[in-house]
C-alpha positions in Angstrom: 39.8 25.8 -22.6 37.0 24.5 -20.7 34.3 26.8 -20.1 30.9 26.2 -18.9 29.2 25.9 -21.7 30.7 22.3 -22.2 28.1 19.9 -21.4 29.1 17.0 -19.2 30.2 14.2 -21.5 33.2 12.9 -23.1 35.0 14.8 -25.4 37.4 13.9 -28.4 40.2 16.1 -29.0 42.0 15.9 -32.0 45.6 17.8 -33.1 47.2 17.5 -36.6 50.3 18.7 -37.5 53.2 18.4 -40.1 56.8 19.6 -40.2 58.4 23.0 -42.3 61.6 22.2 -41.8 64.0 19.7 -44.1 64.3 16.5 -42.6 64.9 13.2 -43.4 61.5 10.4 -43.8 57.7 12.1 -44.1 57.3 15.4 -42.7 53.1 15.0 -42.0 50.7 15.5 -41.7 49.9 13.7 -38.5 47.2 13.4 -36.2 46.8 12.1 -32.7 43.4 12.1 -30.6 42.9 12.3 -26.5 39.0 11.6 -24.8 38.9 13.8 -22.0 35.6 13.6 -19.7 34.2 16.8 -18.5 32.6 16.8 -15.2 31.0 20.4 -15.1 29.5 19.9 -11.1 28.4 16.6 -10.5 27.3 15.5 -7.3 27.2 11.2 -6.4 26.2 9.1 -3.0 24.1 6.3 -2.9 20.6 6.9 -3.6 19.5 3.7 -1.8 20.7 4.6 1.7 18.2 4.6 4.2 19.0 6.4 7.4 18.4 4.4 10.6 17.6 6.9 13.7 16.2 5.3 17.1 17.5 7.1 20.3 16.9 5.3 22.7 18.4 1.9 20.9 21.4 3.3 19.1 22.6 0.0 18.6 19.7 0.3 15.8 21.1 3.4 14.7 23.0 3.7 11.0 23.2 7.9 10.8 26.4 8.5 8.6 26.1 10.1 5.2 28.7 10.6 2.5 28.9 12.0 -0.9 31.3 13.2 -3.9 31.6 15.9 -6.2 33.3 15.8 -9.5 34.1 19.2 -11.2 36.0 20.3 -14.0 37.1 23.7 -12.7 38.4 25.1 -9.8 35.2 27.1 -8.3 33.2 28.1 -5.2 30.4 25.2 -4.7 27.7 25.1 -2.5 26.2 21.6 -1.2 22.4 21.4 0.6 21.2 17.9 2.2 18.0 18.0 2.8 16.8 14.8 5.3 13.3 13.6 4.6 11.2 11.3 6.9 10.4 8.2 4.2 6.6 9.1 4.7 7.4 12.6 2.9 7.8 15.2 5.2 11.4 17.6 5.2 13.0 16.9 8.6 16.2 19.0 8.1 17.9 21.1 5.7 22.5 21.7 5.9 24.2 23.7 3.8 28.0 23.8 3.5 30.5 26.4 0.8 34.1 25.5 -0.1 36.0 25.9 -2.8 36.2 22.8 -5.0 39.0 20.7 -5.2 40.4 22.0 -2.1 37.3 19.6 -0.4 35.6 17.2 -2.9 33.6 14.6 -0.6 32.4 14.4 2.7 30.8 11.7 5.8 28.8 13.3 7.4 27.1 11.8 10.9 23.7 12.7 11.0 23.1 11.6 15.2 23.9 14.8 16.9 21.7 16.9 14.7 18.8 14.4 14.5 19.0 14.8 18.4 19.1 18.7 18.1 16.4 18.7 16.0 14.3 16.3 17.7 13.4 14.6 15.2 11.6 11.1 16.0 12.8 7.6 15.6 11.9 6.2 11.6 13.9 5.7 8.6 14.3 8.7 6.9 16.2 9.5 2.9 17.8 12.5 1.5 18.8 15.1 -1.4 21.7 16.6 -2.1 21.9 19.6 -4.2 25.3 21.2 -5.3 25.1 24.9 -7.5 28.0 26.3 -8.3 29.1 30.0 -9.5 26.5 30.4 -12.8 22.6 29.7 -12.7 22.7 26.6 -14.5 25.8 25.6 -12.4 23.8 22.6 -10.5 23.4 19.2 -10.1 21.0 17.0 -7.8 20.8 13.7 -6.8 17.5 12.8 -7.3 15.4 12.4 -10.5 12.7 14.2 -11.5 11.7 12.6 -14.3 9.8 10.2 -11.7 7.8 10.8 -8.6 6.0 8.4 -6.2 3.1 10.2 -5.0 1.2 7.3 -2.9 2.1 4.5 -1.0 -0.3 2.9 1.3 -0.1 0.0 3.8 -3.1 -2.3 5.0 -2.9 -4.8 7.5 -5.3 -7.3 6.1 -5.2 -10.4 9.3 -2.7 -11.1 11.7 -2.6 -14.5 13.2 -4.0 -15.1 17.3 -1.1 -16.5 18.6 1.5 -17.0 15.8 1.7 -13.2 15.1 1.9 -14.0 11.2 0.7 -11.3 9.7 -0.9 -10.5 5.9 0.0 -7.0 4.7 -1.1 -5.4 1.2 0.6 -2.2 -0.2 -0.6 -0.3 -2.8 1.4 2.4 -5.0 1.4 4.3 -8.2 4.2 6.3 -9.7 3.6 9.8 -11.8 6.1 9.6 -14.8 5.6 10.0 -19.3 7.2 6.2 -19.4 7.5 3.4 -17.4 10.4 3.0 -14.5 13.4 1.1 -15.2 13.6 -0.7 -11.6 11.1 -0.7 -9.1 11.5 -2.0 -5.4 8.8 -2.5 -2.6 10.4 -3.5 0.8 8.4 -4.4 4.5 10.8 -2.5 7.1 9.8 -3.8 10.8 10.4 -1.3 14.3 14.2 -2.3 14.6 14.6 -1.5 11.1 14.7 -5.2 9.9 13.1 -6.8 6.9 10.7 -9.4 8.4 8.8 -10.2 5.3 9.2 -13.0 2.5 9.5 -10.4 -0.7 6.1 -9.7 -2.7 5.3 -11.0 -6.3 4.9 -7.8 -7.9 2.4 -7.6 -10.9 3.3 -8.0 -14.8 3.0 -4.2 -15.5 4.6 -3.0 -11.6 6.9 0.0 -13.4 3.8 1.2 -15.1 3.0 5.0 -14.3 -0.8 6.2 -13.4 -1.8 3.3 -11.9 -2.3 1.8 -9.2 -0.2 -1.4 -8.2 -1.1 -3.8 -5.1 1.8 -6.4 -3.8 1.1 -8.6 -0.4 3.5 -9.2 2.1 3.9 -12.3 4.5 5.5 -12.7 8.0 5.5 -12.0 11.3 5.0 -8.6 13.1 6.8 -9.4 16.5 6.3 -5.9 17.5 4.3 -3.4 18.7 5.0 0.4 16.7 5.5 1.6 13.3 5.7 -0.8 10.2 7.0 0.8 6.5 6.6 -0.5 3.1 8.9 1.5 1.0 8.6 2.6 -2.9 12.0 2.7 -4.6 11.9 4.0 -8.2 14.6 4.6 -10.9 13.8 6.4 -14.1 14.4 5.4 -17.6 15.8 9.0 -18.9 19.2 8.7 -18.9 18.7 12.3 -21.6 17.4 14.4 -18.8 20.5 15.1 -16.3 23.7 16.0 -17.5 25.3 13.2 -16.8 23.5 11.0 -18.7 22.3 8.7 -16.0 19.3 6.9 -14.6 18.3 8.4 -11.4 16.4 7.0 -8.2 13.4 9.3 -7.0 13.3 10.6 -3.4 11.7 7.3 -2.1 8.1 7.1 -0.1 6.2 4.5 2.2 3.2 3.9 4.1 2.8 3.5 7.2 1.1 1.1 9.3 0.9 1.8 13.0 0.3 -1.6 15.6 -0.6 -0.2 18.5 0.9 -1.6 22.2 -1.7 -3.5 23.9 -2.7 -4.8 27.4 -5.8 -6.6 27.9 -6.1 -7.7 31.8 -8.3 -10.1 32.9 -9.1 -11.6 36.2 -10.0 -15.7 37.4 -9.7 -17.8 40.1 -6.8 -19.3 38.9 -3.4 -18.5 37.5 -2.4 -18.2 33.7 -3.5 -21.3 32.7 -4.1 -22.4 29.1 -7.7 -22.2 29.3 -7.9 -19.3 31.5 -6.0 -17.7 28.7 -8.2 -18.6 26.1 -11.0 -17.3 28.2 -9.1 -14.7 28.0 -8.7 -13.8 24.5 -12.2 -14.7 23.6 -13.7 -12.2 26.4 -10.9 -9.1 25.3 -11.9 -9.8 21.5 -10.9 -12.7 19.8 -13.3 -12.8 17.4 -14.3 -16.7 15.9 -15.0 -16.2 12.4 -17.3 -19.3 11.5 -17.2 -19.0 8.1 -13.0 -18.0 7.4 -12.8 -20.9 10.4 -10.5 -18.8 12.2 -10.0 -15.4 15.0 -11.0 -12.2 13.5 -7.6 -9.9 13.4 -7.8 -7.8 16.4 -5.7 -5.3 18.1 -6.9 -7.2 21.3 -4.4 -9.3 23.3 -1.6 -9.3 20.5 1.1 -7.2 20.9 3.8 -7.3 24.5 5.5 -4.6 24.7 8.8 -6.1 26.1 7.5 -8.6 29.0 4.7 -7.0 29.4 1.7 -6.9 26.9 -1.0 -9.3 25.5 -3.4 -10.8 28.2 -2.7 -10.3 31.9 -3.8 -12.6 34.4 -4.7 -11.2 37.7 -2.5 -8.4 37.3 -0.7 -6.5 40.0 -1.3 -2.5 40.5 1.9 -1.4 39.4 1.8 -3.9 35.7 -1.3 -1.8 35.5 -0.5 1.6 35.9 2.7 1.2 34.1 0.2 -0.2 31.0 -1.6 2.8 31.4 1.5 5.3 30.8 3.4 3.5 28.3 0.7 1.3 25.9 -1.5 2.8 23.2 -4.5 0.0 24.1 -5.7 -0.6 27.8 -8.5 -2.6 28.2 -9.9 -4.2 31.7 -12.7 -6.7 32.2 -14.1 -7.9 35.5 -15.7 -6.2 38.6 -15.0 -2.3 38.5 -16.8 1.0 40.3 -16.6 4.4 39.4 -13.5 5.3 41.4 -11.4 2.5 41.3 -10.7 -0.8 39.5 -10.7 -3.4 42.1 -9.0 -6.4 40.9 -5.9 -4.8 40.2 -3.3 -6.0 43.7 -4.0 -3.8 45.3 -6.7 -1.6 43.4 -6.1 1.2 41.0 -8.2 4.1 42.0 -9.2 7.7 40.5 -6.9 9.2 43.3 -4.0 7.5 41.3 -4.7 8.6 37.6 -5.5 12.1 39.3 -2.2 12.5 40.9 -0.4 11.5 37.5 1.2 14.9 35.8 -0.9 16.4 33.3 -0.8 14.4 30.1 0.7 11.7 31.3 -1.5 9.4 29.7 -1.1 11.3 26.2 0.2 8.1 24.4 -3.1 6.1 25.2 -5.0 5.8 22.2 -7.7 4.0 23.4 -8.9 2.4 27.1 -12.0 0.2 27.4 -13.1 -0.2 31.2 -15.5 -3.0 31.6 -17.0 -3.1 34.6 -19.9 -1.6 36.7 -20.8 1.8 36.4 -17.1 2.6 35.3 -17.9 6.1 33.3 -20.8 6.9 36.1 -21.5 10.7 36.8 -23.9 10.2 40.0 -23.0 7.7 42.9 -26.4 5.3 44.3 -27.2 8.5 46.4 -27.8 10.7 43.9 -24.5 12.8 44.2 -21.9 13.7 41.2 -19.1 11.9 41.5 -15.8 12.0 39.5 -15.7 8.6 37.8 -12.2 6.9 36.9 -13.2 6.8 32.5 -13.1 10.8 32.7 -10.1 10.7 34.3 -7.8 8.6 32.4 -9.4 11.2 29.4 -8.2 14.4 31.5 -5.1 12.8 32.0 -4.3 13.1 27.9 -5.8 9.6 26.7 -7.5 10.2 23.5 -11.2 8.5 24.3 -11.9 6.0 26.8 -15.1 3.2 27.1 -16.9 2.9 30.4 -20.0 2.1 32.0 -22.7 4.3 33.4 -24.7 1.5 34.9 -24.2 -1.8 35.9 -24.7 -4.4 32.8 -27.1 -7.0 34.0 -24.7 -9.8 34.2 -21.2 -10.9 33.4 -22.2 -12.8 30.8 -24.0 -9.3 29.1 -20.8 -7.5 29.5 -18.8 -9.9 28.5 -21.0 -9.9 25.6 -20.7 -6.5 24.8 -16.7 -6.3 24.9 -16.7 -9.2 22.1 -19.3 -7.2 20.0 -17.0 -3.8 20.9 -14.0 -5.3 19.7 -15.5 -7.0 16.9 -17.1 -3.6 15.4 -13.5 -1.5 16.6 -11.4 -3.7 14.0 -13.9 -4.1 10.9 -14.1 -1.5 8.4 -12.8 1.2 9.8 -15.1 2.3 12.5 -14.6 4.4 14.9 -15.2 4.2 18.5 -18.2 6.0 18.8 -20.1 4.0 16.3 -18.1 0.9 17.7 -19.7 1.3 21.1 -23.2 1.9 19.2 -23.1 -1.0 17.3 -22.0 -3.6 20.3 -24.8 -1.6 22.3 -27.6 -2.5 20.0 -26.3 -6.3 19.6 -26.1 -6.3 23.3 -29.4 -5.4 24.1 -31.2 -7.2 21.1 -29.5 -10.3 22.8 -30.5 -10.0 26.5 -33.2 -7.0 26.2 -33.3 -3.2 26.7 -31.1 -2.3 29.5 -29.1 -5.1 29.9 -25.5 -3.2 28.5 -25.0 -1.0 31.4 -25.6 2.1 29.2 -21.9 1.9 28.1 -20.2 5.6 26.8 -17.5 6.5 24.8 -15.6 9.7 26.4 -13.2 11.4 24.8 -12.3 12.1 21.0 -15.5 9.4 19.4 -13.6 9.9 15.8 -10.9 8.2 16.3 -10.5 4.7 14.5 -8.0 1.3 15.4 -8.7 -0.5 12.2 -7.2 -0.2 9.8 -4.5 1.1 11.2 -2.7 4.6 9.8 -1.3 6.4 13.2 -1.3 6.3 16.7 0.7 9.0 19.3 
C-alpha cells in the first residue's frame, strides 16, 4: 500500500514464491522485481518563464501560465500562484482546490487579472505551491536552498548620438555552497534582449559576494531597463524530489527617463544648429575621456517626438510637458509664458490643465529670464509659470528669478546644470548650487539670474534607479 510516509523516489518491489503442489520441473523458489516511482504531490512548470505584461502594446504581451501535478494517491489538493514583479514585490496571489487526478494540470492566462489588479507594465515570475490533505503534504516550485538578495543596475555612459550604451550589474547570492547555473540577462522596454551577453567572472556562482558583469548595446528607448539574476541550486537532497531548483529570480532596475530639450535659432534643424543644440541642453565635452559626458539631455524620443527640438510648435510643447519625464527650454522666457513656443505657452495654459496632470514630470529646467520670478518690474506678486508646472504634479522644476546677464551666462549655467545633474548622483538642489557658483565665478556675482530649484530639491537623475 502506498501511504504517505513513502518518500518520493523510486521504489523496488520484490515477490518470491515457490509451488506446494506436485508438479512436473522445479517448483521455486522464484523471484521477480517491479520499480515503481512514487510521486507523493509534486508540482512542475518552467521555472524560467518570464511573464510579459504591457497594456497598452499587447502585441508585447506573453501572459499564459501552465503547470503539472504528479500524485500518487487520489486526494484533495490545493494549488497557490503567487505573481511577483522581477524587482521583488508580490503582485498577486490565486488559489484553486480539486480533487487530484480528476484535474492534474492547468494554463492559466494571466491578462485579465493583471488588468483587474492593475498591476503595471514589467516582467514579472511566479511560485506555485501545492499542499495536499497532511501537514507535510506540500511541494513548491522554487528552491530555497538559494536566494538572490541584491541586484543592481548602473548605467555607466551612453553614447551622444549612437545611443550605445555601457551598463554594469552587480549581484550576490545568499546560499552554504555555490550555485550550479547562474544567468544574468539585459531585458529592454519591449521586453527584448538588446545586449551582447556579459563575461561573467571566474567565481560568478559563489555565495556572499558580490559579482559585477558589464553589458553592451544600445538603449533605443526611453523607460524601464532590467538585468535579471537567474540561480539554480546545487542540493538536489533538499526537496523530495531530488532535484535542483531555480530561485524566485530578481533584477535591477534602471530607469531612462523621456526627454525633450527645445531650443530655438534662426534657422531650421540644421546639423550645426543641432549641435548647438546639444552642447547648450548639456552635452558635456569631456577633454580628457575625448568624448560627451553621458547625459539625460537630448537623448531619448519618445516615439517622433523627443531629443532636441528646433523651434518647436505650442502643441509639441505642451504635449512634452504631459507625457515626458525631462522638459527642458532654453531661449528668451518671462514669468508667465514661454515665448518661443508657435504660438507661446503661457501660465494660463499649465493652470487650466487638470490637477496632476503633469504628475509624470520628473524634472523641468526653464531657461530663460526671470522664469521662477515672484514680483513683476512693478513690484507686484505675480504667479510665475516654474511654480506652476510644480502645482500641476511635476516633481521640481528650475527657473530664473532674474534675468542672467547674457545669453552666453545662461547658456553657461544650463551646461554647468546638466553637467553637475548626471555626475555622482547629485540632486537637483545641489545641481543648481554647484552650476550657480561656476556661473558666477565665470562672469561675476550676479550674472546667473539668481536661478531656483522649486519643488522636491532631493530628487536625483543620475544614476538612474526610478522615475514616475
Amino acid at each position: 500500500m502506498i501511504g504517505f510516509a513513502m518518500h518520493n523516489a523510486p521504489y523496488r518491489i520484490t515477490v518470491q514464491w515457490r509451488y506446494g503442489v506436485y508438479m512436473k520441473g522445479q517448483r521455486g523458489p522464484f523471484q521477480t522485481s517491479i520499480t515503481i516511482h512514487v510521486q507523493n504531490l509534486v508540482v512542475t512548470s518552467d521555472p524560467r518563464k518570464l511573464i510579459k505584461w504591457d497594456p497598452e502594446h499587447p502585441e508585447l504581451c506573453d501572459t499564459t501560465l501552465s503547470y503539472s501535478l504528479q500524485c500518487a494517491q487520489r486526494k484533495q489538493v490545493t494549488v497557490k500562484i503567487k505573481i511577483y514583479s522581477v524587482e521583488g514585490w508580490q503582485g498577486m496571489e490565486l488559489s484553486d482546490t480539486f480533487i487530484y487526478p480528476d484535474k492534474s494540470s492547468d494554463t492559466v492566462d494571466l491578462a485579465p487579472l493583471f488588468g483587474t489588479w492593475q498591476l503595471p507594465k514589467g516582467l514579472y515570475t511566479f511560485d506555485i505551491q501545492v499542499t495536499g490533505t497532511a501537514p507535510y503534504d506540500r511541494d513548491s516550485l522554487r528552491s530555497n536552498a538559494v536566494i538572490i538578495p541584491h541586484v543592481e543596475a548602473r548605467l555607466m555612459k551612453i553614447g551622444l548620438t549612437t545611443r550605445a550604451g555601457v551598463i554594469n550589474g552587480d549581484y550576490c547570492l545568499c546560499s552554504d555552497r555555490d550555485a550550479k547555473q547562474v544567468f544574468v540577462s539585459f531585458y529592454d522596454p519591449t521586453f527584448d534582449q538588446p545586449m551582447f551577453p556579459p563575461t561573467y567572472p571566474s567565481d560568478y556562482r559563489r555565495p556572499r559576494i558580490l559579482h559585477e558583469v558589464t553589458f553592451t548595446g544600445r538603449l533605443n528607448y526611453a523607460w524601464v531597463y532590467w538585468i535579471l539574476v537567474e540561480a539554480q541550486d546545487d542540493h538536489p537532497e533538499a526537496n523530495k524530489v531530488h532535484e535542483r531548483r531555480w530561485a524566485l529570480p530578481l533584477a535591477g532596475v534602471l530607469v531612462v527617463p523621456s526627454c525633450t530639450n527645445f531650443a530655438f535659432v534662426a534657422d531650421m534643424d540644421t546639423s550645426s544648429d543641432a549641435r548647438n543644440a546639444y552642447i547648450q541642453l548639456g552635452a558635456i565635452w569631456d577633454p580628457y575621456a575625448r568624448d560627451y559626458l553621458s547625459c539625460y539631455s537630448g537623448f531619448y524620443p519618445l516615439g517622433e517626438r523627443g531629443g532636441v527640438v528646433i523651434n518647436a510648435s505650442k502643441d509639441v510643447g505642451m504635449t512634452a510637458l504631459q507625457e515626458d519625464a525631462v522638459f527642458s527650454y532654453t531661449h528668451h522666457a518671462w514669468f508667465n509664458w514661454l515665448p518661443m513656443f508657435n504660438p507661446a505657452i503661457t501660465v494660463d495654459d499649465i493652470q487650466n490643465l487638470p490637477d496632476g496632470a503633469l504628475s509624470q514630470l520628473l524634472l523641468a529646467v526653464l531657461s530663460g529670464c526671470k522664469t521662477a520670478a515672484v514680483k513683476d518690474d512693478l513690484g507686484n506678486w505675480v504667479y510665475n509659470i516654474t511654480q506652476a508646472i510644480v502645482d500641476k504634479g511635476a516633481k521640481v522644476a528650475v527657473g530664473f528669478t532674474q534675468s542672467p546677464h547674457s545669453f552666453e551666462t545662461m547658456m553657461y549655467f544650463d551646461e554647468r546644470l546638466w553637467y553637475y545633474l548626471t555626475k555622482n548622483g547629485n540632486n537637483v538642489t545641489a545641481a543648481v548650487y554647484y552650476a550657480k557658483e561656476d556661473t558666477e565665478g565665470k562672469y561675476g556675482v550676479g550674472s546667473s539670474g539668481e536661478p531656483v530649484r522649486v519643488g522636491d530639491g532631493t530628487t536625483v537623475l543620475y544614476p538612474a534607479r526610478w522615475a514616475p
